[in-house]
Residue, then its C-alpha position, 0 to 999 in steps of 0.5 A: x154433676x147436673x142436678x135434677x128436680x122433682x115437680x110437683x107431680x113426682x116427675x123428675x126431668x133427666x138433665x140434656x146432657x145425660x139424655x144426649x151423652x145416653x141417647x135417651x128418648x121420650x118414651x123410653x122406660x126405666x125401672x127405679x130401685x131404691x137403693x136406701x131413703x137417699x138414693x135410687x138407681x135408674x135401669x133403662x129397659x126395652x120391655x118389646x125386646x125382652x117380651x121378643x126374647x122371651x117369644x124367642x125362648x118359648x119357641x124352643x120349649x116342647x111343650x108335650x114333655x111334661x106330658x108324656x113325662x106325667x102319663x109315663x109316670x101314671x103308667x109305672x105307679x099304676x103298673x107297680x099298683x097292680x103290679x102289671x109286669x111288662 
């Protein structure tokens, strides 16, 4: 198991052989969890693929719904306020 070391900046170098066996290049981001005061796990993320993804999501949304769906219930509260029949 490759041993890293943290400088004295904080920064931690992943040891060659786990960034060529995960094809690991500079740049790339992770998020770091800790797991307790001994340990923490590394998450590779691709932050432009899921801001796309989400672009992706947002496309499909209908985004006039919610409003019809508040002006009809304004309309069946006032209509039962006033008791306006249809």
């Amino acid at each position: 198991m490759p041993l890293a070391k943290i400088d004295e900046k904080g920064r931690i170098l992943l040891p060659k052989e786990i960034r060529d066996r995960m094809n690991i290049k500079p740049g790339e981001e992770f998020l770091v969890a800790d797991v307790d005061e001994n340990a923490v796990i590394l998450k590779r993320i691709d932050v432009r693929k899921m801001l796309e993804n989400l672009i992706e999501k947002a496309k499909s949304i209908d985004l006039e719904k919610p409003e019809r769906e508040i002006e009809e219930e304004g309309n069946r509260i006032a209509g039962r306020k006033h008791k306006i029949s249809d």
